[in-house]
C-alpha positions in Angstrom: -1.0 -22.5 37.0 -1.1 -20.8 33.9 -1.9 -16.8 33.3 -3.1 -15.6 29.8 -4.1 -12.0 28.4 -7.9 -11.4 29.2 -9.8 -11.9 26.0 -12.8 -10.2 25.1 -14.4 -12.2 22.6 -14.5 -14.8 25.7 -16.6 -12.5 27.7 -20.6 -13.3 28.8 -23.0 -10.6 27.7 -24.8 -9.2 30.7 -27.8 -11.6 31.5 -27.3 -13.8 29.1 -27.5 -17.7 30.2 -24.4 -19.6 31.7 -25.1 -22.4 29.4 -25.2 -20.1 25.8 -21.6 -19.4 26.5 -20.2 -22.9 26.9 -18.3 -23.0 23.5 -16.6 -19.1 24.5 -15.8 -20.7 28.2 -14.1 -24.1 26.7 -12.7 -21.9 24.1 -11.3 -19.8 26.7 -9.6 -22.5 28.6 -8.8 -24.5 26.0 -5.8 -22.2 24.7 -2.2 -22.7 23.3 0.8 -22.9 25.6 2.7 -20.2 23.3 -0.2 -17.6 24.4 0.8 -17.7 27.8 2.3 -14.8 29.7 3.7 -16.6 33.1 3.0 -20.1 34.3 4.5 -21.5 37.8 3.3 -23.8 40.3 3.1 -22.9 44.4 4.7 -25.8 47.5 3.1 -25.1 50.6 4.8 -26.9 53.6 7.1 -25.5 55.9 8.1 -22.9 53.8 6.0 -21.6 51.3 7.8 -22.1 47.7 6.3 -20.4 44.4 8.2 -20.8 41.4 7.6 -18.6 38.6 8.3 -18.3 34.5 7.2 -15.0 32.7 9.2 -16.6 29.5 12.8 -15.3 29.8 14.2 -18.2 32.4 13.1 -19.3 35.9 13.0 -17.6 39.7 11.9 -19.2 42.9 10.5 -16.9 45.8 9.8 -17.6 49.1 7.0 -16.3 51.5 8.3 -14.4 54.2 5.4 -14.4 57.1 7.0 -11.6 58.9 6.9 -9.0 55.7 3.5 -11.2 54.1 5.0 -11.2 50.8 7.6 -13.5 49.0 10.5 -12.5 48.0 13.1 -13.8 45.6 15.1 -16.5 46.9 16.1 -18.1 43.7 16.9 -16.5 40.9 17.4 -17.9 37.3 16.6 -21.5 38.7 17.9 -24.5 35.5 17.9 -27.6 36.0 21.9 -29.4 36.2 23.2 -31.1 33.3 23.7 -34.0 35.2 21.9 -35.2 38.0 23.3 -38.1 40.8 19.2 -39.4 41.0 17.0 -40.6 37.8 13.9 -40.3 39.1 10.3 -41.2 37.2 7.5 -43.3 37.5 7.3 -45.9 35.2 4.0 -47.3 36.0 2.7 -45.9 32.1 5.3 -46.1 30.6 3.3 -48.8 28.1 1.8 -45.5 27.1 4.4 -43.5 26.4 
């Protein structure tokens, strides 16, 4: 997922019709990477992983059903320099 700043100039007048917007809604999904203020992605399983950027490094929290919140397992997650697995799926790579 992705979280950007609220934008006025994307907001519907009151009343007006869902389809005279449809250029502000694209416009507002439609937006650069660098205007981003956190992105992260959520595993549910077993344990319940979200992993979170706000742009200065990486953290991984856990949810904690007992307390109903996460909490920081994982803090300033990188990735190693090098790995023992080369994982990726080559099945396009005639479109890379």
């Amino acid at each position: 997922f992705g979280i950007y700043a609220y934008s006025s100039s994307n907001a519907k007048s009151p009343g007006a019709s869902p389809l005279a917007h449809k250029s502000d809604e694209e416009a507002s999904v439609l937006r650069r990477g660098s205007e981003m203020l956190a992105a992260g992605y959520a595993l549910f399983g077993a344990a319940t992983q979200l992993v979170l950027s706000r742009g200065r490094g990486v953290d991984g929290f856990t949810l904690h059903p007992v307390l109903q919140r996460f909490t920081l397992t994982r803090p300033r997650l990188q990735m190693p320099l090098v790995g023992r697995f080369y994982s990726v799926n080559l099945g396009h790579r005639q479109e890379w």
